[in-house]
N, C-alpha and C positions, 0 to 999 in steps of 0.2 A: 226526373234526371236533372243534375245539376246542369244551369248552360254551360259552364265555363268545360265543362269535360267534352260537350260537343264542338265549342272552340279548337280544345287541346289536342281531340283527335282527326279536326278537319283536314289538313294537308297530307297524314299516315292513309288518308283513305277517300281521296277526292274523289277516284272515279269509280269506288262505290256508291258512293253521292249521285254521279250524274246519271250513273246508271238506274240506280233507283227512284229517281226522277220522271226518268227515262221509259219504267217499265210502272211504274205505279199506277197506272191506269189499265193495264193488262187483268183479267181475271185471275186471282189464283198466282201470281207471283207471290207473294208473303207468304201461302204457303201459310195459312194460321192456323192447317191443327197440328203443325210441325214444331213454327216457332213460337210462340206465346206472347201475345198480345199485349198491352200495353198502357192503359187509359191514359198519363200522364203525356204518351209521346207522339209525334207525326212517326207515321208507314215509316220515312225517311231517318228521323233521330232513332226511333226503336233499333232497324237495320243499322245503321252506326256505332248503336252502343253494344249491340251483340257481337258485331267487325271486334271492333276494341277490346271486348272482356274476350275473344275469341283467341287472340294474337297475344294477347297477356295470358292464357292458359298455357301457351303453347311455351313461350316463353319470355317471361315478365322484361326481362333484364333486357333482352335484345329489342324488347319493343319499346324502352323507357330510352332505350342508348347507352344504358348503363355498361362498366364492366362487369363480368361474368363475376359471381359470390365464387370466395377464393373457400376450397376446404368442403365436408360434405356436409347438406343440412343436419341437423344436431336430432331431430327427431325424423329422419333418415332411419327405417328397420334395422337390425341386425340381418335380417333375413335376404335383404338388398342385394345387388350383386354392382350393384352400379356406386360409383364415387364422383365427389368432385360437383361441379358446378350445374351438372344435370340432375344432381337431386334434389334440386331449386324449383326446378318444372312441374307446375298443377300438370302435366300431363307423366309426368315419370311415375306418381304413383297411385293416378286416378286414371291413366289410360286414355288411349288416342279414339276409345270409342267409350270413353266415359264410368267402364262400368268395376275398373280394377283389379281387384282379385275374382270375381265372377264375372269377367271379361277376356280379353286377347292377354291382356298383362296375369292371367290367373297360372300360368307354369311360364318357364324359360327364365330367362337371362334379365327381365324387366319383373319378376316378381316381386311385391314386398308382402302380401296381406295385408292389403290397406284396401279397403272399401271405395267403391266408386261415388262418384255424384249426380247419381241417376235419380235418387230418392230425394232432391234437393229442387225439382224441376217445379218449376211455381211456386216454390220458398219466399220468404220473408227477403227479400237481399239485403235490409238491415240485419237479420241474423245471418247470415251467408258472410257480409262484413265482418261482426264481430267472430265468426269461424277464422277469417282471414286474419283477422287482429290478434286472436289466441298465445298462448303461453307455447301450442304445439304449432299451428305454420308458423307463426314472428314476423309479418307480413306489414305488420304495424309501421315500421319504421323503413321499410325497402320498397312501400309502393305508395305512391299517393293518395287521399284519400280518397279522387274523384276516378281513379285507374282503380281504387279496390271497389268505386261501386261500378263502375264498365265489367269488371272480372265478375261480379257478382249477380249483373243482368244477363251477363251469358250465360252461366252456370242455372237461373229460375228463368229461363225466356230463349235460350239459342241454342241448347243443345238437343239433339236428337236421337232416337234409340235406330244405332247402326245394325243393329243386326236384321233390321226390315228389308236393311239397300246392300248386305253386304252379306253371301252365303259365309257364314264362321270357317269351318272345314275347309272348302275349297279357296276362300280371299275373292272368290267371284262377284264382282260387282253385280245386280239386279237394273241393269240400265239396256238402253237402247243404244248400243255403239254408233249407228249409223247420226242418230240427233245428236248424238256426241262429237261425234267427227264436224260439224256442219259449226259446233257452236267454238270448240278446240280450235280450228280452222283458220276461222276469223277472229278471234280474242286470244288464247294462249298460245298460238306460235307464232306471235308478233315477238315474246323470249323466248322458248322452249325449242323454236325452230321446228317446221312442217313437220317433219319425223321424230320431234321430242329429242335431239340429242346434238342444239343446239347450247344445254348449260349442261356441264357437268360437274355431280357434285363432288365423286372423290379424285381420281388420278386418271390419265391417259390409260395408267396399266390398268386398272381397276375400276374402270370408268360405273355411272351410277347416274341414270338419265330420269328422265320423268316416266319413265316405261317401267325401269329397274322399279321405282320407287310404288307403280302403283299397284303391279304386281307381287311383289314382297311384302311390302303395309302397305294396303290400299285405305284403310281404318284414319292413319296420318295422312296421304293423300287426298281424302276427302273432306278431311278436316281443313287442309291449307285451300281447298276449291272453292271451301267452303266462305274461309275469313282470310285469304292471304298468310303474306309469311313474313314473322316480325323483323324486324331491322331492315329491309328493301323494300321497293316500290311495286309488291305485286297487289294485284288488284284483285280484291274479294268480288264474288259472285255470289252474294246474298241477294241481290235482286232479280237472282232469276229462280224456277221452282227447284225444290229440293231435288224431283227428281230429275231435274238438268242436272242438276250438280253431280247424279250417279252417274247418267249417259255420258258425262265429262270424264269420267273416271273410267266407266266399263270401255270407252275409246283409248284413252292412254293404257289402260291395259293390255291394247294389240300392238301397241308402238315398238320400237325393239330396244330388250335390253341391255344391250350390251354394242 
């Protein structure tokens, strides 16, 4: 991993940093048959560059500071349902649980027939790159090249197959709400407010808290627990085990929605 990209994502993600500092002596926080390992990196760079390719999945532009790409990407399905500056997002048509059309995105309103990136998991991320570089994403010229290899250490080293933590049918989390509450408590409602409905994301009338959100997509909610959320100061919890990150979730899913 290049240094200069450990540089460039240092202050997007300090107290990922401390934390993994923090916990790096703990048994079992990496979590290494989850996330995949890494010869060239520290415990510490690895978890950074998965943070980074993580928040650039979710979406590139907001995590670069860019503005939003005007119009809809050009190899965007016909089958789409969706337009405009979200058909930019590696997660619009690979899915918030990686696996895309043989995933959550396989029927409804985020369909395209587009294949997930579950088959990619320990990949080359020089060819993961040049995927990103292609004729069909165009990525070459709208992300940098030390942000296309952060996007591409997520994608062979950070992601996870959701359907272990997360019942499909029901959206039920597989966590322990009570470790949840304990870890929620004390780190995410320092923003989210004790009862999750200190931010909200749509209107008063129609309000949309971190309960609404984990309950509805829990798949994206555990994704953001996982690596944060791009263009603000949340703070990823990669340094603690994967299944904190579920009991983080299976707890905001008792919080109230509305």
């Amino acid at each position: 991993m290049k240094k200069h990209l450990l540089k460039r994502s240092v202050f997007s993600v300090l107290p990922c940093i401390a934390a993994a500092v923090a916990l790096s002596s703990v048994p079992g926080t990496l979590q290494a048959q989850e996330i995949g390992a890494h010869d060239e990196l520290s415990a510490a760079q690895h978890l950074l560059a998965v943070d980074r390719g993580g928040v650039l999945y979710d979406s590139w532009y907001a995590a670069l500071g860019k503005e939003a790409p005007k119009g809809t990407h050009p190899a965007y399905p016909k089958a789409g349902k969706q337009k405009g500056a979200t058909t930019w997002r590696c997660k619009e048509c690979h899915g918030w649980d990686y696996k895309g059309a043989s995933g959550v995105y396989g029927k409804g309103g985020r369909y395209t027939g587009i294949t997930g990136i579950r088959n990619m998991t320990y990949g080359s991320e020089t060819t993961i790159v040049a995927i990103l570089k292609d004729k069909t994403h165009g990525f070459g010229k709208q992300i940098p090249d030390e942000d296309l290899t952060a996007l591409a250490h997520f994608v062979a080293h950070g992601q996870i197959d959701l359907d272990i933590y997360i019942d499909r049918p029901t959206k039920k989390a597989k966590g322990d709400p009570a470790r949840g509450e304990r870890i929620y408590q004390t780190t995410c409602a320092r923003c989210h407010g004790s009862d999750g409905k200190q931010i909200n994301f749509r209107t008063p009338e129609n309000p949309e808290y971190i309960g609404t959100v984990a309950s509805e997509n829990p798949w994206e909610t555990l994704h953001k627990i996982r690596m944060g959320q791009p263009g603000v100061p949340m703070i990823s919890m990669l340094a603690f085990d994967v299944q904190d990150h579920v009991n983080i979730l299976a707890y905001a899913q008792t919080l109230p929605q509305k």
